[in-house]
ROPA-175544 format. One record per residue (C-alpha): residue in three letters; chain; x, y, z. Coordinates in steps of 0.5 Angstrom, whole numbers, padded with zeros to 4 digits. Layout:
% residues N
 rest kette  east north    up
  ALA     A     X     Y     Z
...
END
This chain:
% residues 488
 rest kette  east north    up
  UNK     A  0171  0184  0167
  UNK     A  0170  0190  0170
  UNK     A  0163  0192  0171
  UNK     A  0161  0199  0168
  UNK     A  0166  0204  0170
  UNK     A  0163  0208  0177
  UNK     A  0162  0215  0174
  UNK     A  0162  0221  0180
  UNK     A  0162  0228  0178
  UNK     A  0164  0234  0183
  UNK     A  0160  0240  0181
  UNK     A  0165  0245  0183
  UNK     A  0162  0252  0180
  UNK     A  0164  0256  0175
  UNK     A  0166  0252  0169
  UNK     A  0170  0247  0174
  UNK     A  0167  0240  0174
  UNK     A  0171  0234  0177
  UNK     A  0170  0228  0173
  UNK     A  0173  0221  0177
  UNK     A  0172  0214  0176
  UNK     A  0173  0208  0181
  UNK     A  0181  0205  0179
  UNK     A  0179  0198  0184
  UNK     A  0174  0196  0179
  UNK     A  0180  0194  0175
  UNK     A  0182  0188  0178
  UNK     A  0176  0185  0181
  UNK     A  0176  0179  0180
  UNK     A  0182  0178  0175
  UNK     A  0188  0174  0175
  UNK     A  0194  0175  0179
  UNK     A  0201  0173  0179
  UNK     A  0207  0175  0185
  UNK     A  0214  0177  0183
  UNK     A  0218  0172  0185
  UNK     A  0224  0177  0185
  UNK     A  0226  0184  0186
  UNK     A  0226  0189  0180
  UNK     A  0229  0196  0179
  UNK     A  0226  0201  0176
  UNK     A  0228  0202  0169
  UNK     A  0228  0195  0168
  UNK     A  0224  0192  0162
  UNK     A  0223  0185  0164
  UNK     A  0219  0182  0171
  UNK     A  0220  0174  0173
  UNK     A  0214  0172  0177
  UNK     A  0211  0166  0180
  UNK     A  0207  0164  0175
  UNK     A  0206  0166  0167
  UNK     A  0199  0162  0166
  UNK     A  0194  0167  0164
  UNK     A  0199  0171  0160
  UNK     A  0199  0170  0152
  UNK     A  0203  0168  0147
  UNK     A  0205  0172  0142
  UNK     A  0201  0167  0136
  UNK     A  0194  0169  0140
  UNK     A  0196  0178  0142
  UNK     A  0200  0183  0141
  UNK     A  0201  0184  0148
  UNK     A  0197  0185  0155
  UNK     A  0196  0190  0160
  UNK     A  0199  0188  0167
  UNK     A  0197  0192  0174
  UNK     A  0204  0191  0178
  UNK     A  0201  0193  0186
  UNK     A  0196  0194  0189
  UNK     A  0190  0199  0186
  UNK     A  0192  0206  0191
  UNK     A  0200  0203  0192
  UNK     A  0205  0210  0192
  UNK     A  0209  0206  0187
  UNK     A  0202  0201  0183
  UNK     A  0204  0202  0176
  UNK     A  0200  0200  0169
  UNK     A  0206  0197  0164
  UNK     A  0204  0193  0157
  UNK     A  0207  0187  0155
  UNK     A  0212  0186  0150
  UNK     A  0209  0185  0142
  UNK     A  0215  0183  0140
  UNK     A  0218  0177  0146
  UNK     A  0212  0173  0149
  UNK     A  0213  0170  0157
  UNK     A  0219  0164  0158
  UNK     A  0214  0159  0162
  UNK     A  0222  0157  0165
  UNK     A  0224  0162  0168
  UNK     A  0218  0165  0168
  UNK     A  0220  0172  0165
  UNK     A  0215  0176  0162
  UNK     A  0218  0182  0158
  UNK     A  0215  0189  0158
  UNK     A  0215  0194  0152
  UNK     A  0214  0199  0157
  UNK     A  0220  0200  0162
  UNK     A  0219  0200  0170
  UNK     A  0217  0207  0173
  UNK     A  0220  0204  0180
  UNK     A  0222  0199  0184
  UNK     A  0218  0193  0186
  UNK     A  0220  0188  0191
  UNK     A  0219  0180  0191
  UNK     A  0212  0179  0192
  UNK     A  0209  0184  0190
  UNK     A  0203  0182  0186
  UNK     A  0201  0183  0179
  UNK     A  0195  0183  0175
  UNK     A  0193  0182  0168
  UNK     A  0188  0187  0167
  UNK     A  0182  0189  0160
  UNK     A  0184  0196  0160
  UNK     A  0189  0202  0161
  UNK     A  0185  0207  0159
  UNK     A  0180  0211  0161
  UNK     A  0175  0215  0155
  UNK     A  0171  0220  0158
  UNK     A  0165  0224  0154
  UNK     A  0159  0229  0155
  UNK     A  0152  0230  0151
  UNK     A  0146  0234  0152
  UNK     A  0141  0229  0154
  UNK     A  0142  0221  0158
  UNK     A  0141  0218  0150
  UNK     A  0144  0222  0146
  UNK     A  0150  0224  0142
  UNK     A  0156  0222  0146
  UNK     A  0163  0227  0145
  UNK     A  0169  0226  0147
  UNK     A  0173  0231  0152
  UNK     A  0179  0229  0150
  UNK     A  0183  0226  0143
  UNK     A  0186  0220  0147
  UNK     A  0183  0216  0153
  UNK     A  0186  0219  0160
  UNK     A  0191  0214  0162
  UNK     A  0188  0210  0168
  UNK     A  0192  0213  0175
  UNK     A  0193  0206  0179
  UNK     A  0197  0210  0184
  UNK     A  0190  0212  0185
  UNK     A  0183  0210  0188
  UNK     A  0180  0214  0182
  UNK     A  0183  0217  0176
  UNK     A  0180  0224  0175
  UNK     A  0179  0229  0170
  UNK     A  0178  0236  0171
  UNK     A  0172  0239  0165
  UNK     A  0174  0248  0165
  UNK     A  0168  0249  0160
  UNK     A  0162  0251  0161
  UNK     A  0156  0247  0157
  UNK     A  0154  0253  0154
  UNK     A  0161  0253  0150
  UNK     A  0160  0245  0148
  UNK     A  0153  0244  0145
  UNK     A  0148  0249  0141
  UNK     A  0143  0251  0145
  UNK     A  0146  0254  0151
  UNK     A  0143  0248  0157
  UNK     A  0145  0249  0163
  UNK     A  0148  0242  0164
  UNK     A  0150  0237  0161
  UNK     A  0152  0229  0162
  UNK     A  0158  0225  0163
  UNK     A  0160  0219  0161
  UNK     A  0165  0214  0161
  UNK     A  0168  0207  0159
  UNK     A  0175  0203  0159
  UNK     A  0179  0203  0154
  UNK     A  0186  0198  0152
  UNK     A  0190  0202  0147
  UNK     A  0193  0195  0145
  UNK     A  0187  0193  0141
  UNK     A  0184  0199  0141
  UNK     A  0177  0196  0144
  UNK     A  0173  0199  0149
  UNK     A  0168  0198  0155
  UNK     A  0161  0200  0155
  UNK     A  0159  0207  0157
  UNK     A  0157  0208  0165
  UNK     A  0151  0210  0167
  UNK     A  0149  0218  0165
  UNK     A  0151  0223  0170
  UNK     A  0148  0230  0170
  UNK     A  0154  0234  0171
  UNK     A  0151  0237  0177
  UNK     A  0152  0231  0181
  UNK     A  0149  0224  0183
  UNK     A  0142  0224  0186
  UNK     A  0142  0223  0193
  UNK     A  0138  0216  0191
  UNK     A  0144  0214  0188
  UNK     A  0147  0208  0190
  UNK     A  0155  0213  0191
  UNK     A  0151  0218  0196
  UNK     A  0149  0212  0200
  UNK     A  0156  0209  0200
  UNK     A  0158  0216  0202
  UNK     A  0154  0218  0208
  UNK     A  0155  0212  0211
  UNK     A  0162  0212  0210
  UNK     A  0162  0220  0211
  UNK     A  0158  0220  0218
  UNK     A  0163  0214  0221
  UNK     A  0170  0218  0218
  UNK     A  0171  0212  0214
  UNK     A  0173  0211  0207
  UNK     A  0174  0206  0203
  UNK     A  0180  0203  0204
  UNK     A  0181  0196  0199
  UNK     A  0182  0191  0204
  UNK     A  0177  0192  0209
  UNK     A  0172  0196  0206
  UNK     A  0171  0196  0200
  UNK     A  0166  0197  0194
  UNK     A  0164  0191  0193
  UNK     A  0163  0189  0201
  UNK     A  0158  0196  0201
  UNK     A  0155  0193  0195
  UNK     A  0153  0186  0197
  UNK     A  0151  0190  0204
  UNK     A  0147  0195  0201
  UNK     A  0143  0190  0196
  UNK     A  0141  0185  0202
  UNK     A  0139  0191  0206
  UNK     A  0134  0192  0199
  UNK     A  0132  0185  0199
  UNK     A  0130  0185  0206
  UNK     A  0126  0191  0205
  UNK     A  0124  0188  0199
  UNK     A  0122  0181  0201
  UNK     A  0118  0184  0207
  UNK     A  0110  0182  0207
  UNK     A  0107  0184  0201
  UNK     A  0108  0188  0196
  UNK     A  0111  0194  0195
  UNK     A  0107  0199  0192
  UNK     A  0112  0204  0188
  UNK     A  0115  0197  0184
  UNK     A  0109  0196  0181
  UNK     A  0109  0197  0174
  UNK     A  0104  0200  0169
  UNK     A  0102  0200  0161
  UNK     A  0109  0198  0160
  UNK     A  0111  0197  0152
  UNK     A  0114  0190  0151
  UNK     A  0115  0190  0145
  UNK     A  0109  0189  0138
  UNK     A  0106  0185  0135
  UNK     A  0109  0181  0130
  UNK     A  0104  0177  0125
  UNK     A  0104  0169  0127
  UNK     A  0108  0170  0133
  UNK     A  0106  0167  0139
  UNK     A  0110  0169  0145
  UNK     A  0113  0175  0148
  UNK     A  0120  0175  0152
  UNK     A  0117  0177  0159
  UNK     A  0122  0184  0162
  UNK     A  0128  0182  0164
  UNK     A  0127  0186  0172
  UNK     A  0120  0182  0173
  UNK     A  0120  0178  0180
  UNK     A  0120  0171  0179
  UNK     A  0118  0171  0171
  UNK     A  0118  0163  0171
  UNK     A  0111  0164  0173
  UNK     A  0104  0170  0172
  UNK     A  0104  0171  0179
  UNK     A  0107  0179  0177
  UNK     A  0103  0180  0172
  UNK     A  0097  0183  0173
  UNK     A  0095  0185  0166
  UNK     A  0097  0184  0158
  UNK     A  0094  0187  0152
  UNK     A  0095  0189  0145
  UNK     A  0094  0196  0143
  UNK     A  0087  0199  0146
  UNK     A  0084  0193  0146
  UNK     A  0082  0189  0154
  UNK     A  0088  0186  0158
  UNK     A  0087  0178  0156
  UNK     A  0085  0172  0162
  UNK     A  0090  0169  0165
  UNK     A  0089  0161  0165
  UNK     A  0095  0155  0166
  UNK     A  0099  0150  0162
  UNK     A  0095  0146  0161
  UNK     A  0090  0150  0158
  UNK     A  0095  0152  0153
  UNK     A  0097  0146  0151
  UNK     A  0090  0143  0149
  UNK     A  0089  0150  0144
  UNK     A  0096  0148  0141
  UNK     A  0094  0141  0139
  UNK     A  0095  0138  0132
  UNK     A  0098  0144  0131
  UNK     A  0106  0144  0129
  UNK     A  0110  0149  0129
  UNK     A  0118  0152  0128
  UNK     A  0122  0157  0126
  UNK     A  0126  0158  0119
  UNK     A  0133  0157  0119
  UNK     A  0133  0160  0113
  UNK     A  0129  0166  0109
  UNK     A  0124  0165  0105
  UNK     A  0123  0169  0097
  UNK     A  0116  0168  0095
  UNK     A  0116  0166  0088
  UNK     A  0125  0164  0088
  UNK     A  0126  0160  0093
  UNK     A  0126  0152  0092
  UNK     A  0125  0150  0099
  UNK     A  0123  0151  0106
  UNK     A  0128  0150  0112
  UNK     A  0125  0150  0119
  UNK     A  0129  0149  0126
  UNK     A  0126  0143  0127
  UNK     A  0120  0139  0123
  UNK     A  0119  0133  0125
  UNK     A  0112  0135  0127
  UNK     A  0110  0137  0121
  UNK     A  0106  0133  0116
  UNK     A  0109  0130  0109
  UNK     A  0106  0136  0105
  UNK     A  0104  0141  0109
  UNK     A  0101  0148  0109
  UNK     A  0106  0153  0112
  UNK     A  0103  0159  0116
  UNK     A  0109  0164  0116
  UNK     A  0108  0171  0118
  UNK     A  0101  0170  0114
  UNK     A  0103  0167  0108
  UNK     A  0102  0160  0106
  UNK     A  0107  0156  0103
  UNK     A  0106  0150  0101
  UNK     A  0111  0144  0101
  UNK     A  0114  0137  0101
  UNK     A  0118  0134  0105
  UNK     A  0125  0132  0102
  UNK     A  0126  0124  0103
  UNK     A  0131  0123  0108
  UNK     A  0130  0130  0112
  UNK     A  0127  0132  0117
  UNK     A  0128  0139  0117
  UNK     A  0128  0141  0110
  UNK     A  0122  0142  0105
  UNK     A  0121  0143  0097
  UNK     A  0117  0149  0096
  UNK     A  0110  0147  0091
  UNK     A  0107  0152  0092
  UNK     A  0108  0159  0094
  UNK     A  0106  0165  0098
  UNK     A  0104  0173  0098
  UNK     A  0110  0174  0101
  UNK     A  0116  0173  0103
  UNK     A  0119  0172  0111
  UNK     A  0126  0172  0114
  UNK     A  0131  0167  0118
  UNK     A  0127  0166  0126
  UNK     A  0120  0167  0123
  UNK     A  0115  0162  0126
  UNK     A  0112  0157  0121
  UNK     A  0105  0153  0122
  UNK     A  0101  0147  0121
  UNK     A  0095  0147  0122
  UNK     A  0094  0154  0126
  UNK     A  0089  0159  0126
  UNK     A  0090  0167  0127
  UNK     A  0087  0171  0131
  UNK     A  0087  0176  0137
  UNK     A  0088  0172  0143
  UNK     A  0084  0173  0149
  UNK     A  0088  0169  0154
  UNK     A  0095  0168  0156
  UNK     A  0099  0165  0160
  UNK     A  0107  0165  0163
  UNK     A  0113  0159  0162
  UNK     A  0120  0159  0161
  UNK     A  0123  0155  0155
  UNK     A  0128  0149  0156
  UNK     A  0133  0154  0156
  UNK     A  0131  0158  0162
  UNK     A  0129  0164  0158
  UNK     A  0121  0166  0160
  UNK     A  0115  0169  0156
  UNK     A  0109  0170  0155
  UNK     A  0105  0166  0151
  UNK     A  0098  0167  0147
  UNK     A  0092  0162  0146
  UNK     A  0093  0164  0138
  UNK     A  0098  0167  0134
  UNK     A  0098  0174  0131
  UNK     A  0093  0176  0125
  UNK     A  0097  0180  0119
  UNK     A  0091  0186  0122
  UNK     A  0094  0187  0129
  UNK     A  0102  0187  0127
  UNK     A  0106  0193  0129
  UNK     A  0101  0194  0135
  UNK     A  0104  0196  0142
  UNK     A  0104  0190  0147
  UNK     A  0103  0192  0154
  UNK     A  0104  0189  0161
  UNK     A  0102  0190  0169
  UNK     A  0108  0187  0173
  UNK     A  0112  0187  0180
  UNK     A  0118  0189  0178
  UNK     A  0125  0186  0182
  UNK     A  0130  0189  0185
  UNK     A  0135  0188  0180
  UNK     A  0142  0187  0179
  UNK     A  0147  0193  0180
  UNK     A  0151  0195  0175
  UNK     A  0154  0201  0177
  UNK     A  0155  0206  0183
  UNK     A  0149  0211  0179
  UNK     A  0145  0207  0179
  UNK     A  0139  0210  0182
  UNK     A  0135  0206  0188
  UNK     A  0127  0206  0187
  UNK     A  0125  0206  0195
  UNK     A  0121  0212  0196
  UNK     A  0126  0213  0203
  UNK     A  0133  0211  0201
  UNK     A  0135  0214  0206
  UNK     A  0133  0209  0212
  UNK     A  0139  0204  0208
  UNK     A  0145  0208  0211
  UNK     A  0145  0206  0219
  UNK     A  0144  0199  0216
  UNK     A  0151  0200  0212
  UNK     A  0154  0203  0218
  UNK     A  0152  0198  0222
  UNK     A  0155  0193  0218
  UNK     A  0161  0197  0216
  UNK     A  0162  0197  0225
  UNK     A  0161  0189  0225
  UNK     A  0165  0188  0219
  UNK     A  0171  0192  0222
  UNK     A  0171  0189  0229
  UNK     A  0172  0182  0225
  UNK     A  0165  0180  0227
  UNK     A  0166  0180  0234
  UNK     A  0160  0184  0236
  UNK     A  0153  0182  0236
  UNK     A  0150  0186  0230
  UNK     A  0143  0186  0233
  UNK     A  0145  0189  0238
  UNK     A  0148  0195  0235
  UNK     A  0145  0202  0236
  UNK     A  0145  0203  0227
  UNK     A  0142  0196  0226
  UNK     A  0136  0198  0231
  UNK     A  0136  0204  0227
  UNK     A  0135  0201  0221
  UNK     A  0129  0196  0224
  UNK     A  0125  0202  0226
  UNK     A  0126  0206  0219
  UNK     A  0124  0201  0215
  UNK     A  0118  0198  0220
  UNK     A  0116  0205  0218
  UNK     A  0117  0204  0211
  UNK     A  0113  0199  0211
  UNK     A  0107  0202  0215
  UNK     A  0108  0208  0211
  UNK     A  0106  0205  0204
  UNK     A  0100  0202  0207
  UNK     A  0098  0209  0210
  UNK     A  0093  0212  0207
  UNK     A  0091  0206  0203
  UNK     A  0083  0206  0203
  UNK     A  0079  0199  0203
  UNK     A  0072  0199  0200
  UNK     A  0068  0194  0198
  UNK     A  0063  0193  0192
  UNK     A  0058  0187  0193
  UNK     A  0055  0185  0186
  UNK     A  0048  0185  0187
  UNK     A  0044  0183  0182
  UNK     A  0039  0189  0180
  UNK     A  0035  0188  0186
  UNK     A  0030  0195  0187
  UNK     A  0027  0196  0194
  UNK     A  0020  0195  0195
END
């Protein structure tokens, strides 16, 4: 599957804007197949190698297929047939669209997700998205990039006159009319020069190199760029600018106990980057271990409903799982307690003796024999399923339920999703030799010594300055706690 559609904008002046999506996305990774015999433009049907991954027509109503390579003079998009699946024997494969032009024996083909592309504008980065067009754009695959030219102004797009507005695209198949998700936001002034194209670009523009698909290509600037930014990252120490403050994570729910830790927090399987929890205006929570956890949940039982529960209706109470649970217990389930009898032969399944206040949805956490509160400790693990959380010494009472939880933490360097991504180091800049001189080595087949290149070294001394420079004017002072000593 392509990843987020690499969105550039070109600000031309005046009312010309040039919009272009990066074509080799398209077939990253995706599965492929040789013709095993020439075709001639016009024909409707192509014999290839192998027709494993093209579907039958009991499970699609066809799909779309790259013949060529993404930039190839004659490269075209073609669907298959809805109407006469591939022939395994022969291995034909018939087209509903005729061929454009001649393919020799050996040329490749790709079974792609999309055909089209849907580019949209709006006034800010989350807002309503409009279309530029009444039909996605036909994706161009003779090209690096399929382009669409904006001649009108913002001024005549959105009420209000703003001086800019901001791109958008996604994929589309007009085979099953589905779509990708939207690219980053581009304002359409252009990429920030911290974005991970101006990068790209410089180190290709400064060597007159281009992206050229077969020895440089994006994913290899990519891969380049990131293990610079890990290496950085990884140097001794922290890096300051990845701090991370007051952070919302999300708000208190009444009876629940834990809390999904940020998806970009550096190493979330434990609390060593987490400098700080607290509820609302309330003091951040001690940090203490495992161990301490599980002595202040002993004795007490806990699941989840897997189905909802109405106060006063409902017969019985369904749970994930209710093997710890006594045979009558008193659920705690968001505050109200439930009283139940376990059904004989179940272990998941009790008959409602008495009900609560209120009533609880399917995933809210019921409890035996716990004790509500605000907790003043927490601590961090991952679940059997690898997913970690924060958890507290006590589950949530109904009086703090919709307050903000925030977290301190040391963020990652997280995953690239697109080209617009923006870097968060303070001088991106100091990444564009290390591209360079890897781009060098990598077109010289690995021959070189890379240390010794003259980029490289370049590298090494702009992060080394980096580094020191984060530290620069940090001052150290001590504060010794003296107790209430008066001079004689």
């Amino acid at each position: 599957m392509p990843t987020l559609p690499s969105l550039r904008v070109e600000n031309y002046g005046g009312s010309l804007r040039v919009l272009a999506v990066d074509n080799t996305d398209l077939t990253r990774g995706r599965r492929s197949t040789y013709l095993s015999e020439d075709v001639v433009s016009a024909a409707s049907t192509i014999r290839v190698q192998s027709v494993i991954g093209f579907e039958s027509l009991t499970t699609s109503s066809g799909q779309v297929v790259v013949i060529g390579e993404i930039g190839g003079e004659r490269t075209e998009i073609r669907r298959t047939s809805s109407a006469t699946g591939p022939a395994p024997g022969r291995g034909d494969i018939t087209l509903s669209d005729t061929l454009q032009f001649d393919h020799p024996q050996d040329t490749k083909v790709y079974i792609v997700d999309f055909n089209r592309i849907d580019f949209n504008y709006a006034a800010t980065a989350g807002g309503t998205k409009t279309t530029l067009m009444t039909y996605g754009a036909s994706i161009t695959p003779d090209q690096r990039e399929t382009i669409f030219r904006d001649t009108t102004e913002a001024a005549n797009r959105i009420t209000g006159s703003p001086a800019q507005v901001f791109y958008f695209a996604r994929w589309q198949d007009s085979i099953r009319s589905a779509s990708g998700d939207w690219s980053d936001a581009i304002y359409s002034s252009g990429l920030a020069d911290n974005a991970v194209a101006s990068i790209k670009k410089r180190a290709l523009d400064e060597l007159g190199e281009e992206v050229d698909g077969n020895v440089i290509t994006h994913e290899f600037l990519n891969q380049c760029l990131w293990e610079a930014r890990r290496e950085y990252h990884n140097a001794p120490g922290k890096r300051p600018f990845r701090r991370k403050f007051n952070v919302d994570i999300g708000d208190v729910l009444t009876g629940s106990a834990r809390i999904a830790l940020p998806e970009d927090v550096e190493r979330p399987e434990t609390a060593e980057n987490i400098y700080g929890v607290r509820v609302g205006t309330e003091p951040n929570m001690a940090y203490y271990d495992k161990k301490s956890w599980d002595f202040d949940y002993r004795n007490i039982a806990h699941s989840t409903l897997d189905l909802p529960y109405t106060t006063g209706t409902s017969t019985s109470i369904w749970v994930a799982n209710g093997r710890d649970f006594s045979g009558s217990p008193v659920f705690s389930i968001e505050g109200a307690n439930v009283t139940g009898s376990r059904i004989t032969g179940s272990q998941n399944s009790f008959t409602v003796t008495a009900h609560g206040s209120w009533s609880a949805s399917t995933g809210s956490d019921a409890w035996e024999n716990v004790t509500l509160g605000l907790p003043d400790k927490f601590t961090v693990f991952a679940d059997p399923g690898g997913s970690a959380y924060i958890y507290f010494s006590m589950p949530f009472d109904t009086v703090y339920v919709d307050q903000n939880i925030y977290v301190d933490y040391y963020r990652t360097v997280v995953a690239r999703d697109s080209d617009a991504d923006l870097l968060d180091e303070p001088s991106p800049d100091i990444f564009v030799p290390y591209l360079k001189a890897k781009i060098k080595h990598r077109k010289n087949k690995g021959a070189t010594n890379l240390t010794e290149d003259a980029d490289y070294r370049i590298w090494l001394a702009l992060k080394a300055e980096a580094l020191y420079r984060e530290y620069l004017a940090t001052d150290i002072r001590l504060a010794p706690e003296l107790p209430n000593v008066l001079p004689e």
